[in-house]
N, C-alpha and C positions, 0 to 999 in steps of 0.2 A: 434196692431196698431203701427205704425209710430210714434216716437219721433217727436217732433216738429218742433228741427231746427237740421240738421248736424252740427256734432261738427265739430271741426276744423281737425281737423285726418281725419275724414270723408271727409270734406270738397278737405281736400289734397290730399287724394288719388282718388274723383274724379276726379281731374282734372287729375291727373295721366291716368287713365282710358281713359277720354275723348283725352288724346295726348297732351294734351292746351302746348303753349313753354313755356318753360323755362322762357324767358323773361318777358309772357304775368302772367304768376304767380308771378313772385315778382311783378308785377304791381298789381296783383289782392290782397297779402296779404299787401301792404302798402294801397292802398283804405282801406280795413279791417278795419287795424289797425287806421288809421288815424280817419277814420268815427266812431269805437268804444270808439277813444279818446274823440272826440267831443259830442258822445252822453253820456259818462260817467260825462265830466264837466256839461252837461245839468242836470245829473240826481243828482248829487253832489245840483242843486239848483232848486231840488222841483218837476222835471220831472221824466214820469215813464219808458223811452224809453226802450226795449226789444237788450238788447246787444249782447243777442245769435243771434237774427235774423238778425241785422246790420254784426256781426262777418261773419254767412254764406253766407250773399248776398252779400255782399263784396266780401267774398274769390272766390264765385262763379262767379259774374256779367259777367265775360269776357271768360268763360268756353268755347264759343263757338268760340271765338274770331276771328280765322283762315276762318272762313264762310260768306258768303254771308249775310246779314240780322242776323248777332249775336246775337241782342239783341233777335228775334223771335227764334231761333236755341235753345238761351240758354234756354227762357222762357219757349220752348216743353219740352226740356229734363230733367230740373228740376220739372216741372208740373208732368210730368211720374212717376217721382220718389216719387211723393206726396209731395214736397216742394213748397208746391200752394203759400205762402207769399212772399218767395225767388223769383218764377219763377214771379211774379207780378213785382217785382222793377227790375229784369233784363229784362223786357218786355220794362222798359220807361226810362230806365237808359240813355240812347243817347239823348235824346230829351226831358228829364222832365222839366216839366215850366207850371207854376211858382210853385216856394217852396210855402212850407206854411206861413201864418204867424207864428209869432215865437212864439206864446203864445200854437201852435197848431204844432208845429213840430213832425212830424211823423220821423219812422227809413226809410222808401223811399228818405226824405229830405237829410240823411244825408249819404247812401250809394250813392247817386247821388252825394252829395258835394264833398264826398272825393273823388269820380272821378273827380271831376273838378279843385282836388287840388293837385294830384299827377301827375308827369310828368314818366314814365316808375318806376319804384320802389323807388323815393324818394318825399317827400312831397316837395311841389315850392311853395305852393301859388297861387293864380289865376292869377296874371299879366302873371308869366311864363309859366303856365298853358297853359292860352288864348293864346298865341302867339306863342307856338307849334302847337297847332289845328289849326290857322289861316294859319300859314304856310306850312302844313301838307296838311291841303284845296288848296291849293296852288298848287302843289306840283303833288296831285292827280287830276290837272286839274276843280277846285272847286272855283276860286276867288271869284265865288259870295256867297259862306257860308260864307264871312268875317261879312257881315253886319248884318247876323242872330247870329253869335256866338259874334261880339259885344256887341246886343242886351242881348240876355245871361247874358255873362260878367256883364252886369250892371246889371239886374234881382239878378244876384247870389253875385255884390258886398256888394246892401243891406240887402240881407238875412245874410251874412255876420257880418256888422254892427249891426243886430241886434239880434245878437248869441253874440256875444263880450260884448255889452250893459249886455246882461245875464250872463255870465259865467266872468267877471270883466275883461276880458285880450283879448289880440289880441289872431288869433289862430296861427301864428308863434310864437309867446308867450307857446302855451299850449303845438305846437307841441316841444317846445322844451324840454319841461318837462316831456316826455313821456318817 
């Protein structure tokens, strides 16, 4: 039987396999990281979050990146492989909403957040986040995604808020301590 979650070795050398760029990989090991950080302050107060599984969906979420419909590209190939928890958050990773409440924070919650908190391999925060994507939208001939990923923004600012409330500090706060 199948281990549970690919470790990170594993993780890497998928993506190796699969071609993913160069660039789309440090993108994908700072989400990682970033979301493992976050779910590890959670778990520091009283939460039981699954870090190996946050680590793989993470490293994997953007495996397919280069494709058409990625999130579904990714979710088949990782499903194949029997990584059915993995291939479920890289299925809703583009479009997940709303988070949970925070008393109910799932690892889905937080391999989404730290996509919405890394801008190409370094953690930004959501303002700078948001205003990449918006621009990007832009860009790609998409102006009217501004008003759905504001919508977002705000959705994800309070989830936000009320992760901070928990873990005692801002999360530019935590990420600095990582």
């Amino acid at each position: 039987m199948k281990q549970q979650h690919p470790s990170r070795q594993e993780c890497l050398q998928l993506l190796k396999e699969y071609q993913t760029p160069e660039h789309v990989v440090r993108h994908c090991k700072a989400v990682s990281e970033t979301a493992v950080a976050i779910g590890r302050a959670l778990n520091e107060h009283g939460y039981h979050l699954d870090l190996e599984l946050i680590q793989a969906a993470g490293l994997i979420h953007d495996i397919a990146r280069v494709e058409e419909e990625h999130w579904e590209k990714g979710y088949e190939l990782a499903s194949s492989m029997g990584y059915e928890q993995e291939a479920a958050i890289i299925k809703v990773h583009m479009r997940y909403s709303p988070f949970s409440p925070v008393e109910c924070v799932n690892e889905t919650d937080l391999v989404c957040l730290g996509d919405r908190l890394v801008r190409e391999d370094e953690y930004v925060g959501l303002d700078k986040r948001m205003e990449y994507i918006i621009e990007k939208a832009k860009r790609q001939g998409h102006p009217e995604a501004e008003k759905r990923i504001l919508q977002r923004k705000q959705e994800t600012k309070a989830f936000i808020t009320d992760l901070e409330t928990v873990i005692g500090m801002t999360l530019d706060e935590l990420m600095e301590r990582k």
